[in-house]
PDB file of N, CA, C and O in Angstrom:
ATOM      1  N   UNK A   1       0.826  -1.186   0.000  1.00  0.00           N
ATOM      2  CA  UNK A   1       0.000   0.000   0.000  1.00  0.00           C
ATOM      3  C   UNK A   1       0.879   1.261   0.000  1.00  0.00           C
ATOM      4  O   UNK A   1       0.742   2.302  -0.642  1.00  0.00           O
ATOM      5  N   UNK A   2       1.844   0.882   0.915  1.00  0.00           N
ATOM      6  CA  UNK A   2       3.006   2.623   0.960  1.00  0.00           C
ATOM      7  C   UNK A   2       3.566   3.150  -0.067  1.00  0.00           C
ATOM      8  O   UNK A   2       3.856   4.335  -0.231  1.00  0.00           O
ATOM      9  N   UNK A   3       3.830   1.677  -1.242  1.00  0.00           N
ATOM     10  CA  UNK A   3       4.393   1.968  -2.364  1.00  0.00           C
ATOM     11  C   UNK A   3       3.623   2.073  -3.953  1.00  0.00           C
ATOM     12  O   UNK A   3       4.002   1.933  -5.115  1.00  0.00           O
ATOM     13  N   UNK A   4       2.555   2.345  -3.380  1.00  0.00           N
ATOM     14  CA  UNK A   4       1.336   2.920  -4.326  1.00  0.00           C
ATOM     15  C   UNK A   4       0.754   4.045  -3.801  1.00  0.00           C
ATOM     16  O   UNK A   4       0.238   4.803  -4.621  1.00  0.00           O
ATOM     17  N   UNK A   5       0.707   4.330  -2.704  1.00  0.00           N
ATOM     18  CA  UNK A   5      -0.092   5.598  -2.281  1.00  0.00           C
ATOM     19  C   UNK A   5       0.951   6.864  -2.297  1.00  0.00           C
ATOM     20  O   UNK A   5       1.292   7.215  -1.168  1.00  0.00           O
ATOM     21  N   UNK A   6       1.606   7.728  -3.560  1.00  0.00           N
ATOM     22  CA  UNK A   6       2.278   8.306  -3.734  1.00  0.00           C
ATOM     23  C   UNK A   6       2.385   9.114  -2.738  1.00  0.00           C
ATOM     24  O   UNK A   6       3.155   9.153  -1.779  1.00  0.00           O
ATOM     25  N   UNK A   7       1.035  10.115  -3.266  1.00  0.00           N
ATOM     26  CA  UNK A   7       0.853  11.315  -2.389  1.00  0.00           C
ATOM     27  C   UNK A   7       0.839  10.947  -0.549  1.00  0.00           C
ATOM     28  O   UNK A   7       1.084  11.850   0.251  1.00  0.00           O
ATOM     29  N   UNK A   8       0.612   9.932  -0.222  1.00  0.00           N
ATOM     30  CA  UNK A   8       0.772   9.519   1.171  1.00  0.00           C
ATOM     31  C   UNK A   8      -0.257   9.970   1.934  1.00  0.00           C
ATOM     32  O   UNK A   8      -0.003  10.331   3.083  1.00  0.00           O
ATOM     33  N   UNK A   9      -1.596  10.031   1.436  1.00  0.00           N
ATOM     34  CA  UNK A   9      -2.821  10.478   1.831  1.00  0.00           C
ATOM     35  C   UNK A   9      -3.577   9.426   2.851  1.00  0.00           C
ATOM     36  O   UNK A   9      -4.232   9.841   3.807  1.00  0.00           O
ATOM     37  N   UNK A  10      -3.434   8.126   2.579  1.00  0.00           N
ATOM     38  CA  UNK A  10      -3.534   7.145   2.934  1.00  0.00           C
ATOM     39  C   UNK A  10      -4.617   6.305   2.395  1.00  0.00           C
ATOM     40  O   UNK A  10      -5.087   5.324   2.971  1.00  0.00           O
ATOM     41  N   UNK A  11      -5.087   6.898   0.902  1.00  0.00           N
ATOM     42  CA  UNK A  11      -5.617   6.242   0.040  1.00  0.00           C
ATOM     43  C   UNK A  11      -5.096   6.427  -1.396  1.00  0.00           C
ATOM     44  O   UNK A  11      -4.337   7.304  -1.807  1.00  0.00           O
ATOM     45  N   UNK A  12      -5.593   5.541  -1.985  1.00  0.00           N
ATOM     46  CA  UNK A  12      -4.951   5.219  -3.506  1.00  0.00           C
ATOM     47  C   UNK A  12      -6.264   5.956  -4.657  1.00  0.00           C
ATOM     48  O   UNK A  12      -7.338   5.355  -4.674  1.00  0.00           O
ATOM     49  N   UNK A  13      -6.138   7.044  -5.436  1.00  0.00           N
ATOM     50  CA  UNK A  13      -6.677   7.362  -6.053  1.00  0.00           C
ATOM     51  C   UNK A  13      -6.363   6.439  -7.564  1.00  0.00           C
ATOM     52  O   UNK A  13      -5.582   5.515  -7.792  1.00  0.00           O
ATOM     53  N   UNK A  14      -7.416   7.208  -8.487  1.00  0.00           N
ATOM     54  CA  UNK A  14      -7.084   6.405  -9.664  1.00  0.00           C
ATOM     55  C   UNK A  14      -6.067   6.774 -10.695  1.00  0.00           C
ATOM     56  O   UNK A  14      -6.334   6.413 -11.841  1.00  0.00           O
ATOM     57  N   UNK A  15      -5.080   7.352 -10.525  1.00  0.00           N
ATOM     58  CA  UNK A  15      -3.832   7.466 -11.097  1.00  0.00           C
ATOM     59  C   UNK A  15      -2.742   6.993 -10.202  1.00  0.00           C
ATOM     60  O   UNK A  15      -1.752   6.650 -10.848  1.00  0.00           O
ATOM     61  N   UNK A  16      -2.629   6.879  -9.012  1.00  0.00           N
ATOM     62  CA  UNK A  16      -1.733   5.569  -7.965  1.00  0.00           C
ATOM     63  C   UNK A  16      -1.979   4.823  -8.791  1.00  0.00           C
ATOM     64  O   UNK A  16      -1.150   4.654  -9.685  1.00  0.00           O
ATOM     65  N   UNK A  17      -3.440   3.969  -8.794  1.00  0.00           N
ATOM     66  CA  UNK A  17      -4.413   2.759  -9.364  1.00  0.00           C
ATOM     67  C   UNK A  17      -3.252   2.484 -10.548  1.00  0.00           C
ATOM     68  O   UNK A  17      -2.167   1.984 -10.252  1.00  0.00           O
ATOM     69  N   UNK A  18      -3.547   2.806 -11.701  1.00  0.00           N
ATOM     70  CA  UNK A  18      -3.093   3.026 -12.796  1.00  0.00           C
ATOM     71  C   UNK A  18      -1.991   2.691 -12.974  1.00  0.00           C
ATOM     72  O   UNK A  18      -1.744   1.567 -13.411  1.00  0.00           O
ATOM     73  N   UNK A  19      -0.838   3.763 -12.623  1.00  0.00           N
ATOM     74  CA  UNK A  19       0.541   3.444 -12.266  1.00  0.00           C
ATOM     75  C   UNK A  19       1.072   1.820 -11.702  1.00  0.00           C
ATOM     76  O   UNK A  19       2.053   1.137 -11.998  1.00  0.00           O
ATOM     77  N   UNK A  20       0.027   1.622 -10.854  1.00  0.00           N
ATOM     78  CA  UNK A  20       0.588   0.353  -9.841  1.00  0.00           C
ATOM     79  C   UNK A  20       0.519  -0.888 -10.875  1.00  0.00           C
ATOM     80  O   UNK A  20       1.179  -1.922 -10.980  1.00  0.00           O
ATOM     81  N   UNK A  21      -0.745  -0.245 -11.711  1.00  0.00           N
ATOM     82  CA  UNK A  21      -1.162  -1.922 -12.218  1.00  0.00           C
ATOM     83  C   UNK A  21       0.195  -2.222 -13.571  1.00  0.00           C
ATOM     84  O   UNK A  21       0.779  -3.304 -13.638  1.00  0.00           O
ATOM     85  N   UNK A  22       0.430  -1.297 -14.331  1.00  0.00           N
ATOM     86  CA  UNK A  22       1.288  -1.023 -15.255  1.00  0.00           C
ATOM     87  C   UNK A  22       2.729  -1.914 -14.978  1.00  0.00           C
ATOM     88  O   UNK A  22       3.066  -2.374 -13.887  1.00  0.00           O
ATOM     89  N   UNK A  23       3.457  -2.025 -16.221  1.00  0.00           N
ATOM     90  CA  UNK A  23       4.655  -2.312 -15.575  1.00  0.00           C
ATOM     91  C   UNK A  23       5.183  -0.917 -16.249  1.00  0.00           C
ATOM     92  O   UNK A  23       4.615  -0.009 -16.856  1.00  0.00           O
ATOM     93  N   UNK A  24       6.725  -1.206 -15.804  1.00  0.00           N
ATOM     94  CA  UNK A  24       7.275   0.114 -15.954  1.00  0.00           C
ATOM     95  C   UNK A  24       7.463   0.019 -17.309  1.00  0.00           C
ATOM     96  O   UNK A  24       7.527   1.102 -17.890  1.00  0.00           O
ATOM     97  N   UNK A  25       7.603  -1.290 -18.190  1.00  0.00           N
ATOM     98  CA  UNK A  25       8.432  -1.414 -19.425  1.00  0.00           C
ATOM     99  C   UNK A  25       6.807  -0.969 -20.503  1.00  0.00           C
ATOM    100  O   UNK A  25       6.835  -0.409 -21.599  1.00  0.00           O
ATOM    101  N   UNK A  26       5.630  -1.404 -19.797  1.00  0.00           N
ATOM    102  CA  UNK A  26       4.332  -0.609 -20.933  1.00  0.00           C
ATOM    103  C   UNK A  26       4.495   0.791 -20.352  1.00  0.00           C
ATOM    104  O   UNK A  26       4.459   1.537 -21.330  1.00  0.00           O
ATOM    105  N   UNK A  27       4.637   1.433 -19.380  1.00  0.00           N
ATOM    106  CA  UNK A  27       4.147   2.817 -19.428  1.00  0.00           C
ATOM    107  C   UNK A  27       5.223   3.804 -19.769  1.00  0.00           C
ATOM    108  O   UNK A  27       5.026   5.015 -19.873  1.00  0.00           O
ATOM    109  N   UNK A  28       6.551   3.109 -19.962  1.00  0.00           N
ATOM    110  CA  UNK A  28       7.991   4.138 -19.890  1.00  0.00           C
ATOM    111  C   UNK A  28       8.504   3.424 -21.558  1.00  0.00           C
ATOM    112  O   UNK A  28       9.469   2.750 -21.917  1.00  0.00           O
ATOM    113  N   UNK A  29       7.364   3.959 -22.221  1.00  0.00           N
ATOM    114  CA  UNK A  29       7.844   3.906 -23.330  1.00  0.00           C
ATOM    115  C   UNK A  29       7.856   5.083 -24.239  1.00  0.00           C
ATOM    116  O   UNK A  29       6.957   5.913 -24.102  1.00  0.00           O
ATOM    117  N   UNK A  30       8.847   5.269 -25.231  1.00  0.00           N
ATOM    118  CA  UNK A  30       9.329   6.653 -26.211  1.00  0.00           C
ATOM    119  C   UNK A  30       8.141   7.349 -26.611  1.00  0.00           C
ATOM    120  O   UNK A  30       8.074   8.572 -26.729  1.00  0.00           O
ATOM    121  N   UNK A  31       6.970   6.340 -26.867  1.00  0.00           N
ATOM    122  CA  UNK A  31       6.001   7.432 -27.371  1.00  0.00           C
ATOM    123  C   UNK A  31       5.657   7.765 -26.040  1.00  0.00           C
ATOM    124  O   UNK A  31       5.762   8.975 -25.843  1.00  0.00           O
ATOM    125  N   UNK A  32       5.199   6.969 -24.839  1.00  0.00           N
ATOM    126  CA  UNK A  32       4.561   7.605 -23.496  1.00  0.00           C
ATOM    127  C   UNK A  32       5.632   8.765 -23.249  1.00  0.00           C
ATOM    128  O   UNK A  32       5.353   9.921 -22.930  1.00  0.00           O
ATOM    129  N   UNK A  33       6.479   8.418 -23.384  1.00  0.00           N
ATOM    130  CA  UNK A  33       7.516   9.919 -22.441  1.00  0.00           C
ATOM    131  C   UNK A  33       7.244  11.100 -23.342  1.00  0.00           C
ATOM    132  O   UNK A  33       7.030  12.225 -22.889  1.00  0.00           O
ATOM    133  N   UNK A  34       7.260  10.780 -24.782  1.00  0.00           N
ATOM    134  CA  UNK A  34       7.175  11.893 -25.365  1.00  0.00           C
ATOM    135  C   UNK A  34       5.679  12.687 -25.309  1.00  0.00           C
ATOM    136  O   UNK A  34       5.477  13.807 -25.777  1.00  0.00           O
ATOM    137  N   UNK A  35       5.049  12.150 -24.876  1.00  0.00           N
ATOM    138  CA  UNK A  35       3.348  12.373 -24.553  1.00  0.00           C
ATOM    139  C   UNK A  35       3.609  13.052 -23.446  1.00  0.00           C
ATOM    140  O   UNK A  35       3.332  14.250 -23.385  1.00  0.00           O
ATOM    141  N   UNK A  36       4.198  12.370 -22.376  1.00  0.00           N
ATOM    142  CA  UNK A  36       3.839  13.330 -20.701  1.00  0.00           C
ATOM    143  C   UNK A  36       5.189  14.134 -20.856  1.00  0.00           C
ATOM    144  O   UNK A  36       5.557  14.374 -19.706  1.00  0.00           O
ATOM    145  N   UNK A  37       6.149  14.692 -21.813  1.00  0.00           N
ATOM    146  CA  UNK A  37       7.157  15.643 -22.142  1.00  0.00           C
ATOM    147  C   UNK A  37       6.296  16.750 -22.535  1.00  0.00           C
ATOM    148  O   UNK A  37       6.462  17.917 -22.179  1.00  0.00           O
ATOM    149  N   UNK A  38       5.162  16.221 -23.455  1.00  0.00           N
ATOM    150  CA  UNK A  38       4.323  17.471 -24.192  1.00  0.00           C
ATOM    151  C   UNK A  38       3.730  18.482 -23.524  1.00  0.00           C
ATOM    152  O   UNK A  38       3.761  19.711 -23.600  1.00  0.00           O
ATOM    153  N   UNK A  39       3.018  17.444 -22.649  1.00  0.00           N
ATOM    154  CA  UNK A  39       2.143  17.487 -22.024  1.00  0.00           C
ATOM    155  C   UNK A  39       2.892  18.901 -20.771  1.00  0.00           C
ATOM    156  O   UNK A  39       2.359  19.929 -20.353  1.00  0.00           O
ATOM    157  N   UNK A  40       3.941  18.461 -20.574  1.00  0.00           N
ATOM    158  CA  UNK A  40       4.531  19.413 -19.477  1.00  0.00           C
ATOM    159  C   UNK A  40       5.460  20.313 -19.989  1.00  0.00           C
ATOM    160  O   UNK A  40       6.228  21.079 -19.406  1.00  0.00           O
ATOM    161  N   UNK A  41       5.226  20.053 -21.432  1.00  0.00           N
ATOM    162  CA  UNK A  41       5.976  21.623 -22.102  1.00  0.00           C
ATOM    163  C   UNK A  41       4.619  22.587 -22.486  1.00  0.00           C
ATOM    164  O   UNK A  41       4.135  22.747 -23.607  1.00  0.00           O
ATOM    165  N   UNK A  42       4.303  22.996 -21.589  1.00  0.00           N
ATOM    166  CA  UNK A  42       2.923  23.994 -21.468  1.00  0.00           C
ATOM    167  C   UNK A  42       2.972  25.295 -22.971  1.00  0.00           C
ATOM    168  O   UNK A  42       1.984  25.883 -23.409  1.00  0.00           O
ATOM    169  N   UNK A  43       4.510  25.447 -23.514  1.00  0.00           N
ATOM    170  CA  UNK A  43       4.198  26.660 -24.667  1.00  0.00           C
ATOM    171  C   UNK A  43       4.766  25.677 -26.110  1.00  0.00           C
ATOM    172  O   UNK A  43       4.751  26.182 -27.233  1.00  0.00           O
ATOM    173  N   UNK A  44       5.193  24.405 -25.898  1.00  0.00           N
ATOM    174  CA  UNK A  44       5.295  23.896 -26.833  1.00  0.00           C
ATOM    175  C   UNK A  44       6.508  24.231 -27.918  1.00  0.00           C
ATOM    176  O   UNK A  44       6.497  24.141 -29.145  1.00  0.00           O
ATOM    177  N   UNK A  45       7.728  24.718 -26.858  1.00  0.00           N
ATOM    178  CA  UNK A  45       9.052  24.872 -27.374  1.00  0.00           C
ATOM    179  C   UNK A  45       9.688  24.106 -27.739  1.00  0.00           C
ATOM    180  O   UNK A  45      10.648  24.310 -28.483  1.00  0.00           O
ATOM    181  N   UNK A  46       9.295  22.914 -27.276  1.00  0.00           N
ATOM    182  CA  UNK A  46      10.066  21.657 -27.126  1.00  0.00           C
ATOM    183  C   UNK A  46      11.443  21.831 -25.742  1.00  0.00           C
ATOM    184  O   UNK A  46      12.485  21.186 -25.626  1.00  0.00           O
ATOM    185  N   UNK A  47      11.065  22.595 -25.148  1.00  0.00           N
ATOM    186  CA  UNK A  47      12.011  22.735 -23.449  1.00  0.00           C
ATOM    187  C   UNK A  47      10.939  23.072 -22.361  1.00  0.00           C
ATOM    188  O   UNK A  47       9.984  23.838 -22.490  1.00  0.00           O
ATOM    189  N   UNK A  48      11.362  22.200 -21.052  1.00  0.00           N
ATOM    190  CA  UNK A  48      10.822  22.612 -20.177  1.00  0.00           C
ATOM    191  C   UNK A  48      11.189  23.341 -18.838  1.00  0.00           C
ATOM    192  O   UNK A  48      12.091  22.913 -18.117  1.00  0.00           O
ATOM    193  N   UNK A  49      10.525  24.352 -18.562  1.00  0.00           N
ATOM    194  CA  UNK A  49      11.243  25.556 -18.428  1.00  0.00           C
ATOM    195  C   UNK A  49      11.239  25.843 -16.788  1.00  0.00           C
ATOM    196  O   UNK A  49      10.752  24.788 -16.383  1.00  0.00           O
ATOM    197  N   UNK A  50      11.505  26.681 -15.571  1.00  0.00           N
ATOM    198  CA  UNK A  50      11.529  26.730 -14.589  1.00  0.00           C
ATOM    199  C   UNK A  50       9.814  27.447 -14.460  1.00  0.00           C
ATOM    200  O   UNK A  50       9.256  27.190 -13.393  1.00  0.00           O
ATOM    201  N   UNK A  51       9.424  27.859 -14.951  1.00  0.00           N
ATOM    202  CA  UNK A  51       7.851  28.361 -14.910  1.00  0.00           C
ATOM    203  C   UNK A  51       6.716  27.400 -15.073  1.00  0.00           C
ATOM    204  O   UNK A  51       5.659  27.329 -14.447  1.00  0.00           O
ATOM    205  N   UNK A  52       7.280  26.520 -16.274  1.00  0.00           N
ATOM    206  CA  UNK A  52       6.354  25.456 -16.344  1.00  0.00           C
ATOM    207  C   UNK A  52       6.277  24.431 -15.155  1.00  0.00           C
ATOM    208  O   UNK A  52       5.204  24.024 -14.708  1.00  0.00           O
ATOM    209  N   UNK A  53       7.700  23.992 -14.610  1.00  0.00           N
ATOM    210  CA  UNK A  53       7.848  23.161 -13.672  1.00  0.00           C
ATOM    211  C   UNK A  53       7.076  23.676 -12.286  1.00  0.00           C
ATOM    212  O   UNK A  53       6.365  22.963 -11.579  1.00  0.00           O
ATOM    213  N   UNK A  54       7.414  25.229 -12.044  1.00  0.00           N
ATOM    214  CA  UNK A  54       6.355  25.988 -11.248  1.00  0.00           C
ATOM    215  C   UNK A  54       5.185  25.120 -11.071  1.00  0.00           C
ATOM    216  O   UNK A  54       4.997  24.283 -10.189  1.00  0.00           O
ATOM    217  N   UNK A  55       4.287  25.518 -12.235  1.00  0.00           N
ATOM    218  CA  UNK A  55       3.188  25.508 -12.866  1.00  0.00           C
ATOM    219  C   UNK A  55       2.710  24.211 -12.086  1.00  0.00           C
ATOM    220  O   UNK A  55       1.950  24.033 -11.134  1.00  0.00           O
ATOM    221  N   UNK A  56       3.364  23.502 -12.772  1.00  0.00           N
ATOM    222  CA  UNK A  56       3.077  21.889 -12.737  1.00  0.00           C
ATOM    223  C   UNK A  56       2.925  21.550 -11.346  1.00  0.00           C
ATOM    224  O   UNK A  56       1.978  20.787 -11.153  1.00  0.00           O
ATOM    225  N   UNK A  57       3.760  21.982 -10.016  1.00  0.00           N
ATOM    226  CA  UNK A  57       3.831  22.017  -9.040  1.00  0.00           C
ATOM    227  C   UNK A  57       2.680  22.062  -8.228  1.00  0.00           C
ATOM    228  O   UNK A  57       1.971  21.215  -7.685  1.00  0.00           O
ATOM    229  N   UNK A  58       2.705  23.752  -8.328  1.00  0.00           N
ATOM    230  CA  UNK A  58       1.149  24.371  -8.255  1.00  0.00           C
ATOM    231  C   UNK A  58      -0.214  23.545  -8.291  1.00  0.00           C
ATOM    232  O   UNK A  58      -0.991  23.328  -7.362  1.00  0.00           O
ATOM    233  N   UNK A  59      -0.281  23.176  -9.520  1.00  0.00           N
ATOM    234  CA  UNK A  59      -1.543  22.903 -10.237  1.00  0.00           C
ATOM    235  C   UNK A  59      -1.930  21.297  -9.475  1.00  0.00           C
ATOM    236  O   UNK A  59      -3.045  20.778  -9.536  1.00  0.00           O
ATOM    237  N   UNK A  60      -0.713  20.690  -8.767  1.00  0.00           N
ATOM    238  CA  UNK A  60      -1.081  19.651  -8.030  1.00  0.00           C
ATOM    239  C   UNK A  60      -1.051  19.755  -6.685  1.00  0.00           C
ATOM    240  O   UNK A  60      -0.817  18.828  -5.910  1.00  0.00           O
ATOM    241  N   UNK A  61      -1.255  20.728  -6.440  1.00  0.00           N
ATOM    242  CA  UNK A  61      -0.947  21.482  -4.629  1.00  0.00           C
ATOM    243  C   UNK A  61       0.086  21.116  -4.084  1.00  0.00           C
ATOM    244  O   UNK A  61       0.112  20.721  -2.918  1.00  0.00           O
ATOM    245  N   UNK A  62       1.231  21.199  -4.940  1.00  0.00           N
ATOM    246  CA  UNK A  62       2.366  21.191  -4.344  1.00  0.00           C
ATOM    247  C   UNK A  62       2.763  22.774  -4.126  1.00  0.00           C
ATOM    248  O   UNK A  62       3.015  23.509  -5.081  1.00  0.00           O
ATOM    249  N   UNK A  63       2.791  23.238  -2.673  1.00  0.00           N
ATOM    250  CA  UNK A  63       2.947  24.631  -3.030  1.00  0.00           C
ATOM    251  C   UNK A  63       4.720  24.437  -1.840  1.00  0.00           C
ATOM    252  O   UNK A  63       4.910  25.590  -1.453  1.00  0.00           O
ATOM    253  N   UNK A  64       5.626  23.721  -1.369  1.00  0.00           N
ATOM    254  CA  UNK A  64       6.214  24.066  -0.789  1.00  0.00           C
ATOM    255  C   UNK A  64       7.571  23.525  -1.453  1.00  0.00           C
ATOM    256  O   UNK A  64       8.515  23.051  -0.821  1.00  0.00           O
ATOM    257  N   UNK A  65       7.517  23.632  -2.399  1.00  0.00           N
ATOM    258  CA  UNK A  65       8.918  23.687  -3.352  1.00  0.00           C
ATOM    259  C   UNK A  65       9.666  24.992  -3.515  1.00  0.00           C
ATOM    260  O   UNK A  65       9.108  26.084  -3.632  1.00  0.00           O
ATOM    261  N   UNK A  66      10.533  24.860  -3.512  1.00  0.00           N
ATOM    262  CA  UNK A  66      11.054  26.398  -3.663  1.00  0.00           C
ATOM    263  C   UNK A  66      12.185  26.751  -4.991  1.00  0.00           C
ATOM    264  O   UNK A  66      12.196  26.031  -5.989  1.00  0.00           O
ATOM    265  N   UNK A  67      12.874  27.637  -4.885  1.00  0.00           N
ATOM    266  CA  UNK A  67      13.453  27.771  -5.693  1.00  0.00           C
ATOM    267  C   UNK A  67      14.916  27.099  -6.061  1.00  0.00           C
ATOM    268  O   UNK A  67      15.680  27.027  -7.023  1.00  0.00           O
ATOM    269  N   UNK A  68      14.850  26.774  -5.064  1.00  0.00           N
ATOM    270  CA  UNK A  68      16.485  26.160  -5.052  1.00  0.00           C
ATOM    271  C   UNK A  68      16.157  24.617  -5.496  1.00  0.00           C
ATOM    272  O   UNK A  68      16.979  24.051  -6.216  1.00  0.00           O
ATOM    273  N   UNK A  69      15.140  24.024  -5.140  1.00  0.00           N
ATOM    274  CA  UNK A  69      14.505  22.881  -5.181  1.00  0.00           C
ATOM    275  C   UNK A  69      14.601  22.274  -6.890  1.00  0.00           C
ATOM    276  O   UNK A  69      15.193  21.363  -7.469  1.00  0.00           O
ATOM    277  N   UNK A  70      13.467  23.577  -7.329  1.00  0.00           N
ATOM    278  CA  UNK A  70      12.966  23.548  -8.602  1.00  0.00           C
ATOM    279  C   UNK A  70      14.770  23.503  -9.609  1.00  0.00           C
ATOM    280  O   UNK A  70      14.914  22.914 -10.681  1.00  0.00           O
ATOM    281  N   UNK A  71      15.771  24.196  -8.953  1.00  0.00           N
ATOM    282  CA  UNK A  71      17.302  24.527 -10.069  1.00  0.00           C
ATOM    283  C   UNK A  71      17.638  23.163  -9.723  1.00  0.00           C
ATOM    284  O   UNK A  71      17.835  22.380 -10.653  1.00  0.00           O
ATOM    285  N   UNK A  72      17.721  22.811  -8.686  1.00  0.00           N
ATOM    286  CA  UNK A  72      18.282  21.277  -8.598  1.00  0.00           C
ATOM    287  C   UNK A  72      17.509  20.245  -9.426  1.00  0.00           C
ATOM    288  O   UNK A  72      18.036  19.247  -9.919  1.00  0.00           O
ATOM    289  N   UNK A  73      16.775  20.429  -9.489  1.00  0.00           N
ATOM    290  CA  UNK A  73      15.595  19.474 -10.540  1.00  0.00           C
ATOM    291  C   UNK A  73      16.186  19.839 -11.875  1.00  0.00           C
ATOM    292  O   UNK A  73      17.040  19.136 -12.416  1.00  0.00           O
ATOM    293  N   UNK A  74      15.638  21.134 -12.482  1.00  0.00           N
ATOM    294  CA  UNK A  74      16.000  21.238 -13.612  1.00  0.00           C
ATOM    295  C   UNK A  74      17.527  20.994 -13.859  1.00  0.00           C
ATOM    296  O   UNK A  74      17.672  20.588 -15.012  1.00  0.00           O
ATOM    297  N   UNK A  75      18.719  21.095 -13.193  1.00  0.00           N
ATOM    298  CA  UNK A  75      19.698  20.915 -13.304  1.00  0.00           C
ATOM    299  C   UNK A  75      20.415  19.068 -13.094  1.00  0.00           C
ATOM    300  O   UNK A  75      21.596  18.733 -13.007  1.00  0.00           O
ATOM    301  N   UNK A  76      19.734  18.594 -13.081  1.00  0.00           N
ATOM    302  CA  UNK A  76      19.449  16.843 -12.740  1.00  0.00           C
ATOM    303  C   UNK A  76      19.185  16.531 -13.870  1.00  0.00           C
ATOM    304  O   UNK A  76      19.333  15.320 -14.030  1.00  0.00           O
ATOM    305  N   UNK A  77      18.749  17.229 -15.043  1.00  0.00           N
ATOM    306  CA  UNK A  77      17.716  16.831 -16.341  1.00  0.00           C
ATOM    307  C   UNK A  77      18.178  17.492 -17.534  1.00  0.00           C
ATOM    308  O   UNK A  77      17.814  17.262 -18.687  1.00  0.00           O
ATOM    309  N   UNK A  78      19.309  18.630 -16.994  1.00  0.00           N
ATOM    310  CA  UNK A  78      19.731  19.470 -18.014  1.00  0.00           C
ATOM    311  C   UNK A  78      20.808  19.012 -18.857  1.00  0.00           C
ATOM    312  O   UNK A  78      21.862  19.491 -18.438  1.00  0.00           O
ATOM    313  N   UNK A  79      20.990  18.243 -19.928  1.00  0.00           N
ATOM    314  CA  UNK A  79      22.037  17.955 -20.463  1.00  0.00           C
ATOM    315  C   UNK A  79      23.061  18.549 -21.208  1.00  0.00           C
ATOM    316  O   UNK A  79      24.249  18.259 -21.350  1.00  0.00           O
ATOM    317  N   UNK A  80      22.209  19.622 -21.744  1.00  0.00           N
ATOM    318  CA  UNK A  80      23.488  20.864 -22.219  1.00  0.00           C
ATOM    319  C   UNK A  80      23.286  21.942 -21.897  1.00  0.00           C
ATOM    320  O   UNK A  80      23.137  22.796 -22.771  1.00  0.00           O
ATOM    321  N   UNK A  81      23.224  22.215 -20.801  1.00  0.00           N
ATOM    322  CA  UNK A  81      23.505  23.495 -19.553  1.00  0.00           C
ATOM    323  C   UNK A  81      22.720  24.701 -20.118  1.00  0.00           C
ATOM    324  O   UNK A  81      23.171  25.838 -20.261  1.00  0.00           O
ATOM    325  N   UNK A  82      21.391  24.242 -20.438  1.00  0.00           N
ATOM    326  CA  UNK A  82      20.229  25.470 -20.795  1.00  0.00           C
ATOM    327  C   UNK A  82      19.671  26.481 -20.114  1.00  0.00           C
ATOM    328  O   UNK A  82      19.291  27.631 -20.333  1.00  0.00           O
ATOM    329  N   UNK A  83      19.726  25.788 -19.306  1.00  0.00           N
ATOM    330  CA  UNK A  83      18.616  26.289 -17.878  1.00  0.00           C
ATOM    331  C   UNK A  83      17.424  25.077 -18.175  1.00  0.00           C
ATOM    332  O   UNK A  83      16.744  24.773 -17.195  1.00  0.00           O
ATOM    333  N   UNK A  84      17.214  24.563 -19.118  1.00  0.00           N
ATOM    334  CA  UNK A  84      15.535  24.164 -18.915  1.00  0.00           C
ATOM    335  C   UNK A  84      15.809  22.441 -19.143  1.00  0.00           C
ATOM    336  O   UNK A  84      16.928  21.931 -19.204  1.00  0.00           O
ATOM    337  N   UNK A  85      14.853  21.903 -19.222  1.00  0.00           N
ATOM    338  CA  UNK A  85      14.940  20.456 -19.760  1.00  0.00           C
ATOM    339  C   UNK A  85      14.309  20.104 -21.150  1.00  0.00           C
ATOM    340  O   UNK A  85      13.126  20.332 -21.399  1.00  0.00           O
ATOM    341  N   UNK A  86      15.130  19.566 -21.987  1.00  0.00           N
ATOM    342  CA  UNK A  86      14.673  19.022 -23.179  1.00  0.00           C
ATOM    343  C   UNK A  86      14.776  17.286 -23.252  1.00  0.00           C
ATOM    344  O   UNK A  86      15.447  16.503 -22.580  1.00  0.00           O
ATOM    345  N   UNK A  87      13.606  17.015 -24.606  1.00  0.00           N
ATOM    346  CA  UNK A  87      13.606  15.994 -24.918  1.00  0.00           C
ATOM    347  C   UNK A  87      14.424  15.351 -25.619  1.00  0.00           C
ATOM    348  O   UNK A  87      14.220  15.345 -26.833  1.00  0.00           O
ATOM    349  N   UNK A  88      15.740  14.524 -25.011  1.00  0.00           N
ATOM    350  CA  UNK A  88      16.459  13.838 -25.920  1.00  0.00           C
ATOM    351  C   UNK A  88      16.045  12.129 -26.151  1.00  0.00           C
ATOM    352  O   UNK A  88      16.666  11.449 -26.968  1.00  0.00           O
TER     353      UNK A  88
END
């Protein structure tokens, strides 16, 4: 149960659900990544940017990320020292 209930709410909604039932090798595939890449490139640059990642945050009530948080992220993902994350 601990390792399905992401958010740690102490129930499993239907995207836990989802995730759990999946294996990693059907859902972590080139077209899926490039789908939830799109999906979180909100202006459709093809980079994802420290505003969008904001965004994304936000929009799931994650409000206690901060800024230093968010550079370490994007900088974990950055492969040629953009500032943002792209799809390679």
């Amino acid at each position: 149960m601990d390792s399905i209930d992401v958010d740690k709410n102490g129930k499993i909604n239907y995207t836990e659900f989802l995730a759990s039932s999946l294996s990693k090798e059907e859902l972590f595939t080139p077209t899926n990544l490039m789908k939830m890449f799109r999906l979180l490139d909100k202006d459709g640059n093809g980079e994802i940017d420290r505003s969008e990642l904001e965004g994304l945050f936000q929009d799931n009530g994650v409000d206690n990320i901060n800024g230093k948080s968010l550079e370490e992220l994007i900088l974990s993902c950055d492969k040629d020292n953009s500032g943002t994350i792209s799809f390679e």
